[in-house]
N, C-alpha and C positions, 0 to 999 in steps of 0.2 A: 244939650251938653250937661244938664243941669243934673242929670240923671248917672250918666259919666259920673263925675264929679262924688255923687252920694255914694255909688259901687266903689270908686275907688276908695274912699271912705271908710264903707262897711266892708270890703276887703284888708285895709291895714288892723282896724281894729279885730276882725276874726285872726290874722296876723300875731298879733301884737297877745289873745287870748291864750292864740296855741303856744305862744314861747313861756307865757307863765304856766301852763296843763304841765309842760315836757319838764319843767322845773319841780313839779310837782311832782310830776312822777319818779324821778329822780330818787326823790325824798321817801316816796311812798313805801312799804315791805307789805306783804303780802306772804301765807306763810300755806302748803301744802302737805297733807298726811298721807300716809298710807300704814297698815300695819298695825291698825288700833291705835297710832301716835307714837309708833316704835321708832319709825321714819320721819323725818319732816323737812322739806327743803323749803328756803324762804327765797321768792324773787323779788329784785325791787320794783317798779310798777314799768321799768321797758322788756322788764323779763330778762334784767341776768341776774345772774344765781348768786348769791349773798353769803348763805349760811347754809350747809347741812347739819343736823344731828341725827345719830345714828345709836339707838339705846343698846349699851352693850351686850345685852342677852342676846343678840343680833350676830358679835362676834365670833361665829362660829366658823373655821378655813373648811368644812364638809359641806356647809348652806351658802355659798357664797351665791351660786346662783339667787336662791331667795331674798338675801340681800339687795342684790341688784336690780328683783325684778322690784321691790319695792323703793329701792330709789325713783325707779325709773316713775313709778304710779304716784309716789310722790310731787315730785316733779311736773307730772300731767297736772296733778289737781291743783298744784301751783300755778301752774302758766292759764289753767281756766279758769283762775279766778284774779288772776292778771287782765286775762283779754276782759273777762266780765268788767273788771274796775275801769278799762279805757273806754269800752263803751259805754256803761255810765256815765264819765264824766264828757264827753265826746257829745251825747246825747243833752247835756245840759246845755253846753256850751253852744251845739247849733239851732237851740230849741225844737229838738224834735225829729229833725230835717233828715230825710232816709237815706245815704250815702250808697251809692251804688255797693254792689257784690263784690267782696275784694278790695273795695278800698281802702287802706289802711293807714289811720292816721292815726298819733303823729313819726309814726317809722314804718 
């Protein structure tokens, strides 16, 4: 039982890690380009969308598609270096510990 006991243990406390990570992340910005830096959307670390800037040379109603596709590429590079940052910290926090395909924490 004694065993019990230490899991339950090191389960509250890996508990108790992830509710300060998801705080953190909260906090965290993270910012993605496309366009030379024409574009830039920033997400905060669960990946919602924060801030756009959009450099007005960009304003054009004939390029609107090019616009968008660079939001969009923006955007990408934001949320890859979102996921990159939660697995980092993910990675610190379980020492190492390989988490199945797909699992995704902490959302």
């Amino acid at each position: 039982m004694k065993n019990l006991g230490n899991m339950m243990k090191q389960a509250q406390q890996m508990q108790e890690r992830m509710a300060e990570m998801q705080a953190k992340l909260d906090l965290t910005e993270l910012s993605g380009s496309a366009g030379a830096g024409m574009v830039a959307v920033t997400l905060d670390g669960k990946g919602n969308m924060k801030k756009v800037a959009i450099d007005k040379a960009l304003l054009d109603p004939n390029e609107v598609e090019v616009l968008e596709d660079l939001i969009l590429a923006a955007f990408a590079d934001a949320k890859h270096k979102v996921e990159a940052h939660v697995a980092a910290e993910m990675a610190k926090m379980t020492g190492g510990l390989q988490l199945p395909p797909g699992f995704k924490m902490p959302f």
